[in-house]
C-alpha positions in Angstrom: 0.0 0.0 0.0 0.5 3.3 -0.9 2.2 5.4 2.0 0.7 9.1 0.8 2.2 12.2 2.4 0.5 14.4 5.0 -0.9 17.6 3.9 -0.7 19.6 6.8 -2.2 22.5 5.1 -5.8 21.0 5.3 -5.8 21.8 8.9 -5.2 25.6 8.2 -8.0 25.2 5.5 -10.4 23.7 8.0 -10.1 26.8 9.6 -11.0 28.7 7.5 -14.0 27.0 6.7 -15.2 26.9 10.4 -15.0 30.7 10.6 -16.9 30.9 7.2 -19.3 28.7 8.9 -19.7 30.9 12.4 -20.1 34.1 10.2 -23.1 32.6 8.1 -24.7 31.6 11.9 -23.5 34.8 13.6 -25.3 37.3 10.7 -28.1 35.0 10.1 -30.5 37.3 12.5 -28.6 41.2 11.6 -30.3 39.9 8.1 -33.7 40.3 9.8 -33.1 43.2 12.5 -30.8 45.2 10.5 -33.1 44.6 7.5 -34.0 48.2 6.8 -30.9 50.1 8.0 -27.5 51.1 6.5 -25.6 47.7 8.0 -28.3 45.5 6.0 -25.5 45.1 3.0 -22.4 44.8 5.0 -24.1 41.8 7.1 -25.6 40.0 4.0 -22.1 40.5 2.4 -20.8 38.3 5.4 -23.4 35.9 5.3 -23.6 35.2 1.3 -20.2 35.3 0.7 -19.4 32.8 3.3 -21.8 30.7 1.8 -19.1 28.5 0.2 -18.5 27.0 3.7 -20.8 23.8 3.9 -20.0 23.4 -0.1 -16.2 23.4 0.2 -16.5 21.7 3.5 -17.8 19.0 1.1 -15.0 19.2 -1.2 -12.6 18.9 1.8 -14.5 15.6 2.7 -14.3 13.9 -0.6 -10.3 15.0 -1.4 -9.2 13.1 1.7 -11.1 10.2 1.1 -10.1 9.5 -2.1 -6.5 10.8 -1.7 -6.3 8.4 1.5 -8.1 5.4 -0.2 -7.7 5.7 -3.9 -4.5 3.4 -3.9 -6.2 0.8 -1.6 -7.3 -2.6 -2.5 -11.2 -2.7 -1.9 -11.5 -5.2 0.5 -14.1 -5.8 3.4 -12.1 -6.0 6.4 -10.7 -2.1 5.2 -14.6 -1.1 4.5 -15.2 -2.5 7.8 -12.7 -0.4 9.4 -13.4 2.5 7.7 -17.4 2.5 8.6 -15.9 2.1 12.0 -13.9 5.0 12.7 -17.2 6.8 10.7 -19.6 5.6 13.3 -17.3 6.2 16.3 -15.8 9.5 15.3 -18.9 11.1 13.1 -22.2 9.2 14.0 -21.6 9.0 17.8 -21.1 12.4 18.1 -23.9 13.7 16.0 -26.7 11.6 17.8 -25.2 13.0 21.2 -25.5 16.6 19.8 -28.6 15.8 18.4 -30.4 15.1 21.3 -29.0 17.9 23.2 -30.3 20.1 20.6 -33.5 18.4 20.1 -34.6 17.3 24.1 -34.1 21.4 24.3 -36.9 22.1 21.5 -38.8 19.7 23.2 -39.0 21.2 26.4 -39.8 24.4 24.7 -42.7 23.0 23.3 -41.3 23.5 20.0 -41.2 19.9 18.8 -42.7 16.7 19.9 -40.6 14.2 21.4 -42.4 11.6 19.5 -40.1 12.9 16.5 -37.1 11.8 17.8 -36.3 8.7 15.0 -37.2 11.6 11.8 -35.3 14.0 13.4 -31.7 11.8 13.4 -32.4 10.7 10.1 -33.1 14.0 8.4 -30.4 16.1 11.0 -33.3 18.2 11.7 -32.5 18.4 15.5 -31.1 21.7 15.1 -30.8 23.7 11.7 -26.6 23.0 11.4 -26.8 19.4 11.8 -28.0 18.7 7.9 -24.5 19.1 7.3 -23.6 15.8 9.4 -26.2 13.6 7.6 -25.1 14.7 4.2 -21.6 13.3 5.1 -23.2 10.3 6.6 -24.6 10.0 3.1 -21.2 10.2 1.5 -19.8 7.7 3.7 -22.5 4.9 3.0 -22.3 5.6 -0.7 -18.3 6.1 -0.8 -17.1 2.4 -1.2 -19.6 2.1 -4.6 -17.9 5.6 -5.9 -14.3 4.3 -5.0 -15.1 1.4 -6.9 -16.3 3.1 -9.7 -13.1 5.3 -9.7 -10.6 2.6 -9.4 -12.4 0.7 -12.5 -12.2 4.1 -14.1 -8.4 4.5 -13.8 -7.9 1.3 -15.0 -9.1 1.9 -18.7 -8.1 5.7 -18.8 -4.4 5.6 -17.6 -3.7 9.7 -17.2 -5.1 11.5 -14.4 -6.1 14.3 -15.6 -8.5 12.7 -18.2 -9.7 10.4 -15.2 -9.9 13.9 -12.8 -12.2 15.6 -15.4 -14.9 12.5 -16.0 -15.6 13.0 -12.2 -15.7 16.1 -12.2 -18.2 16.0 -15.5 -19.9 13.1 -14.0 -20.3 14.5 -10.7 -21.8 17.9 -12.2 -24.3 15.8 -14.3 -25.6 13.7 -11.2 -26.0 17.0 -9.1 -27.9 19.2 -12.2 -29.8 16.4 -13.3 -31.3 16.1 -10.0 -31.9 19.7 -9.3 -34.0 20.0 -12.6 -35.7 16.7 -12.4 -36.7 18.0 -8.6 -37.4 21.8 -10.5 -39.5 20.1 -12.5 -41.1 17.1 -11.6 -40.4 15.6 -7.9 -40.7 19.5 -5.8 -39.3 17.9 -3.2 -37.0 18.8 -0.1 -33.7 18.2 -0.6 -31.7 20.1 1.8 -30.4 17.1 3.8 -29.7 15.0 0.7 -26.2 14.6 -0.4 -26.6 14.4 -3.7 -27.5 18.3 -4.1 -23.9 18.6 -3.3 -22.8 15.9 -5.5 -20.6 18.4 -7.2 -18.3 19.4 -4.8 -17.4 15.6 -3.3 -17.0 14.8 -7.4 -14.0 18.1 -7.3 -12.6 16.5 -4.4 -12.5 13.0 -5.9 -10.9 14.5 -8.8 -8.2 17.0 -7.3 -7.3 14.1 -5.1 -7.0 12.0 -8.0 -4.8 14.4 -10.2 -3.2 16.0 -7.0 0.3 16.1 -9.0 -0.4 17.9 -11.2 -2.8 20.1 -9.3 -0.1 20.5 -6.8 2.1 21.7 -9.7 -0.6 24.2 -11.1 -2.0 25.5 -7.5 1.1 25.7 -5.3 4.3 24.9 -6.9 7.6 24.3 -4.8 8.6 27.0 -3.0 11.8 28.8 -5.2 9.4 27.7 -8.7 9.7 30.0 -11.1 6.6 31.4 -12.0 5.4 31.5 -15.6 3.2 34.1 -17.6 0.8 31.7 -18.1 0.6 30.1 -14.8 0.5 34.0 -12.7 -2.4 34.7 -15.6 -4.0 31.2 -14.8 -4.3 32.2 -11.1 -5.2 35.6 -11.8 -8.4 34.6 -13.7 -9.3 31.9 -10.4 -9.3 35.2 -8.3 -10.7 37.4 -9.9 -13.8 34.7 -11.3 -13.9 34.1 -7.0 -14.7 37.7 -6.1 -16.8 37.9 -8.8 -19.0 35.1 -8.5 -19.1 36.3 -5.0 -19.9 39.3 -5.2 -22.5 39.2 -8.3 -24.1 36.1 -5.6 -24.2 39.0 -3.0 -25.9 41.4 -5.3 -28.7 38.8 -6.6 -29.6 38.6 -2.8 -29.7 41.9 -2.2 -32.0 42.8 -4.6 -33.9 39.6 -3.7 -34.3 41.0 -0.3 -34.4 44.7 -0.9 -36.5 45.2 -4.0 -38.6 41.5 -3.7 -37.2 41.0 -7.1 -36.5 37.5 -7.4 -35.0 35.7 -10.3 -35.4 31.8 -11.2 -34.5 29.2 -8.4 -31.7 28.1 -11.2 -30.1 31.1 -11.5 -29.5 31.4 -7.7 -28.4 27.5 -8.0 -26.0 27.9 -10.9 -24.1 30.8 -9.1 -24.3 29.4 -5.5 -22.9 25.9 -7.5 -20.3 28.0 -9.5 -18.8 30.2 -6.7 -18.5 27.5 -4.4 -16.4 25.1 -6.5 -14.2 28.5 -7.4 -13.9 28.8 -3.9 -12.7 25.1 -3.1 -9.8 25.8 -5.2 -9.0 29.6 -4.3 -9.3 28.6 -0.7 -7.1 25.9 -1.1 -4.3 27.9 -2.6 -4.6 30.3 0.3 -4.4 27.7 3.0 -1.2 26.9 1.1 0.0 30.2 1.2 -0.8 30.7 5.0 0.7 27.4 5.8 4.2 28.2 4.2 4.4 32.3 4.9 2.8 33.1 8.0 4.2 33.2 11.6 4.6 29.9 13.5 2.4 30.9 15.7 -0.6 32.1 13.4 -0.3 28.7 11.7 -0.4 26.8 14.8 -3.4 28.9 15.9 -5.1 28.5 12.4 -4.1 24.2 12.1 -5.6 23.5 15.7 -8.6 25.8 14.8 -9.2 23.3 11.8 -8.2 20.0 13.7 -11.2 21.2 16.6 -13.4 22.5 13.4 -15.8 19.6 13.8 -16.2 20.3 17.5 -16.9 23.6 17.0 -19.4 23.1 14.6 -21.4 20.6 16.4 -21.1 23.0 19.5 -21.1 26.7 18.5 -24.9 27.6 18.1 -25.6 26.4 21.5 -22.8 29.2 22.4 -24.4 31.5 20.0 -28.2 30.8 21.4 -27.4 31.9 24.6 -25.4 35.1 23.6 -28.6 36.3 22.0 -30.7 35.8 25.2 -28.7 39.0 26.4 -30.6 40.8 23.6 -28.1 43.7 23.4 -29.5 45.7 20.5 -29.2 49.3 21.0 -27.5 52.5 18.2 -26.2 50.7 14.9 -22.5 50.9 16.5 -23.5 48.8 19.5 -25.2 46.2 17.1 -22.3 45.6 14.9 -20.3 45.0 18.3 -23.2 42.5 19.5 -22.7 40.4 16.1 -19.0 40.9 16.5 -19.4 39.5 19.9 -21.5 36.9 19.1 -18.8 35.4 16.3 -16.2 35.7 18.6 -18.0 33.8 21.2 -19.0 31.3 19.2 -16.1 30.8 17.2 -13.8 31.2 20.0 -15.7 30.0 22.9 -16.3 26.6 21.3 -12.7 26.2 20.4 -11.7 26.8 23.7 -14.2 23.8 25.0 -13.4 21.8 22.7 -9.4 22.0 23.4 -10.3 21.8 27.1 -12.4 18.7 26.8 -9.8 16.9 24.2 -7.4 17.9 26.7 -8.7 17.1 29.9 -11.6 14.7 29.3 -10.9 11.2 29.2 -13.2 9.7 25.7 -13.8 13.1 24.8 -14.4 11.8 21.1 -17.4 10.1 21.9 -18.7 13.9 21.6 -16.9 15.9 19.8 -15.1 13.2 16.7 -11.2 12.4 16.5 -8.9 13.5 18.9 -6.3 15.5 16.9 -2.6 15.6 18.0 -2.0 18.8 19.7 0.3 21.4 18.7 1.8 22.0 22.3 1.4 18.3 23.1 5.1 16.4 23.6 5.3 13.4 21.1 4.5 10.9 24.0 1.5 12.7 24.8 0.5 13.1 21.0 -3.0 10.9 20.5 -2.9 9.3 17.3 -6.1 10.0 15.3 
């Protein structure tokens, strides 16, 4: 077997998606009490252009599975294994959270507890949870799709022809259910993974042609940099920020004006600037990683080795903050939001480290216990 190298930059990534994700939960009421005010824009800004969180989080999930498995002989006792370490470090968790979160509703009188068995299969405990069973989704399905890749390599031998069929294949599976619903089924389909079927299919693929992507993205430091390449990375940028920012705008006059367009335009872009993003973000995780301070990369890696923690954890943090109800002038809101990010983000991270630190089986709640950064390597807890 294979012995593929670490990529230590996935942790700084992770972090990066985790504060995406807070921001989209921290601005998600300034869209309704700030609706009519000058801060409206800036706080939909924040929350539609961190949209590519749960998208790219997505991406993240499928590059690491294929990148760690792809080489692997299919075999039971590894399938075994690996649905495993899925139910201990994923599964377990979620239910725990999920009946926190849900045990709450109900004795709000907000839900019945009768509800308990739809509410763990849909994620539907609390409204962050969808994320989880998506995953879940991935991981049942995965061993079929790494199958399906490794017969795929076998009669196209170059990776980057075998990279864009998944890609091409995974956009065709996504859009072909989206119209199909559009048009015939009109059903919900937040909490079904293959809505996102796009961004796992990018991952597949990038992990599949990750030489060459490595080559393109984030050459060896001392490269020298070609026209073409600066140009090709230029264009990614700038085709980020304006995705972004055109997704912003077709909000705000959604909201603003009540002038909507078609469901499929809001889809295409939403679908568009998120896979953009999975790329740009991963080129500045690289970035970070080799050019920032030790200390702000350390800070940033155990940030994304506690991200799934935090996410499970941080509206709970963010509930509570909002029971203090400190609207007052537009400058004391914008601190209350600020406030309310920070304590989430930051609050839950500190938990987290506490409890993987202190807290003997800690991962039953909060998933794999990652090595920690000030940990000696006796100490170090393999994950």
């Amino acid at each position: 077997m294979i012995q593929k190298e670490r990529i230590p930059e996935l942790d700084i990534y992770r972090g990066i998606l985790i504060a995406a994700v807070v921001t989209i939960h921290a601005t998600s009421m300034a869209l309704i009490d700030a609706r009519h005010s000058l801060l409206f824009y800036p706080f939909l800004f924040l929350n539609v252009f961190s949209s590519f969180a749960v998208p790219v989080f997505i991406f993240v999930s499928g590059f690491v599975l294929f990148y760690n498995y792809v080489d692997r002989p299919l075999r039971g006792k590894s399938m075994l294994l690996f649905f495993r370490k899925r139910i201990m470090f994923i599964v377990l968790p979620y239910i725990l959270f999920s009946l926190m979160y849900y045990l709450t509703l109900v004795a709000r009188g907000l839900m019945p507890l009768g509800d308990l068995p739809l509410v763990l299969l849909t994620g539907k405990a609390y409204t962050h949870l969808y994320y989880v069973i998506i995953i879940i989704q991935f991981y049942l399905v995965f061993p079929l799709l790494l199958w399906g890749v490794q017969r795929l390599r076998q009669w196209i031998s170059s990776p980057r022809k075998v990279a864009v069929v998944i890609l091409v294949v995974g956009l065709v599976i996504q859009w072909g259910f989206v119209l199909l619903n559009k048009y015939v089924w009109q059903e919900e389909r937040g909490s079904l993974a293959i809505t996102y079927f796009s961004y796992f299919a990018l991952g597949a693929a990038v992990a599949i042609g990750y030489e060459g992507f490595k080559k393109w993205l984030f050459p060896s430091p001392g490269t020298v940099m070609g026209r073409g390449r600066l140009i090709s990375w230029w264009a990614l940028w700038v085709a980020w920020l304006l995705l972004g920012i055109v997704y912003v705008q077709i909000w705000f006059v959604a909201y603003r004006k009540a002038i909507y367009a078609d469901s499929l335009v809001y889809e295409l872009l939403h679908n568009a600037y998120a896979l953009v993003s999975a790329l740009v973000l991963f080129q500045l995780s690289v970035l970070l990683y080799r050019h920032s301070s030790d200390r702000l990369r350390m800070l940033i890696s155990w940030l994304g080795a506690c991200s799934f923690g935090i996410y499970l954890l941080h509206p709970a943090l963010l509930r509570v903050y909002r029971k203090l109800d400190l609207h007052g002038t537009p400058i004391e809101y914008v601190f209350s939001v600020a406030g309310g990010w920070l304590l989430a983000l930051l609050g839950s991270w500190l938990i987290v480290t506490l409890f993987f630190r202190y807290v003997p089986f800690s991962w039953i709640g909060l998933g794999t216990i990652p090595k920690f950064p000030f940990q000696s390597k006796d100490e170090q807890v393999n994950c």
